[in-house]
C-alpha positions in Angstrom: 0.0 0.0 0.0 1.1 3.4 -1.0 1.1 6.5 1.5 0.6 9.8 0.1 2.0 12.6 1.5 -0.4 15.0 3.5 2.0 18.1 3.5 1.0 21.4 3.0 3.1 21.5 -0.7 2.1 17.8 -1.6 -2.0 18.9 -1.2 -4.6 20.5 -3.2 -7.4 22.7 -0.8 -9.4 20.2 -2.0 -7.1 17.1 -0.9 -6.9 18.6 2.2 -10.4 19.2 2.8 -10.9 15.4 2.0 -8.2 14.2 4.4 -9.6 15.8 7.4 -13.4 14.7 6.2 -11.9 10.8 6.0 -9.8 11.4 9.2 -12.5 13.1 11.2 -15.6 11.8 10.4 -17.3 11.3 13.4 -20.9 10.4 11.6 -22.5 12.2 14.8 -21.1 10.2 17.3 -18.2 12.0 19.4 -17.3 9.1 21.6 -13.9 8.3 20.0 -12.7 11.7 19.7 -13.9 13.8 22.4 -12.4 17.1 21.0 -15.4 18.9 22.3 -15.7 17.8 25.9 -12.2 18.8 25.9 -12.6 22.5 24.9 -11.5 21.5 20.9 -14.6 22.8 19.5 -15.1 21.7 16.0 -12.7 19.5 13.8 -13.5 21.7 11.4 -12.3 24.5 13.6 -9.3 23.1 14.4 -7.9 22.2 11.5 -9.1 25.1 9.3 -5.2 26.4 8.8 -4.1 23.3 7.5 -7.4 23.1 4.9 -6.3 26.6 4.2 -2.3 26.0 3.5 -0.9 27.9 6.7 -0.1 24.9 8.9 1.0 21.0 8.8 -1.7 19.0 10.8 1.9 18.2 13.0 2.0 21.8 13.9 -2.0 22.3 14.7 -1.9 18.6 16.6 1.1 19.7 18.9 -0.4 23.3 20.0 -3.4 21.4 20.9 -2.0 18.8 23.1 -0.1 21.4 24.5 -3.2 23.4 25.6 -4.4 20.4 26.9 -1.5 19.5 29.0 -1.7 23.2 30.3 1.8 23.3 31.5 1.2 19.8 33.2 3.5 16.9 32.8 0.8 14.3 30.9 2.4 11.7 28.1 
């Protein structure tokens, strides 16, 4: 199986849109994700930079769990 690259400058807007679709589609049941009990807010919030071009997911994913962690020492 072949991995395609989900950078930035690898990606249509339109590849990208379709990569966070496939990766967080929920179909209206949050129980695997959570993002909104934790404060996240919408996937589609989130992750709006990357859909756009102005940030990796890597980038969007680490500020995230670093809000979480809130200075705490969690792995």
């Amino acid at each position: 199986m072949e991995h395609k690259s989900i950078l930035i400058k690898d990606t249509t807007k339109e590849e990208r849109e379709a990569i966070i679709r496939e990766s967080m589609d929920c179909q209206g049941g949050c129980e695997n994700c959570s993002s909104c009990w934790l404060g996240g807010g919408s996937p589609w919030d989130i992750y709006q930079d990357y859909i756009d071009g102005r940030r990796e997911i890597r980038q969007i994913n680490a500020e995230y769990i670093e809000r979480y962690r809130g200075g705490k020492n969690i792995r």
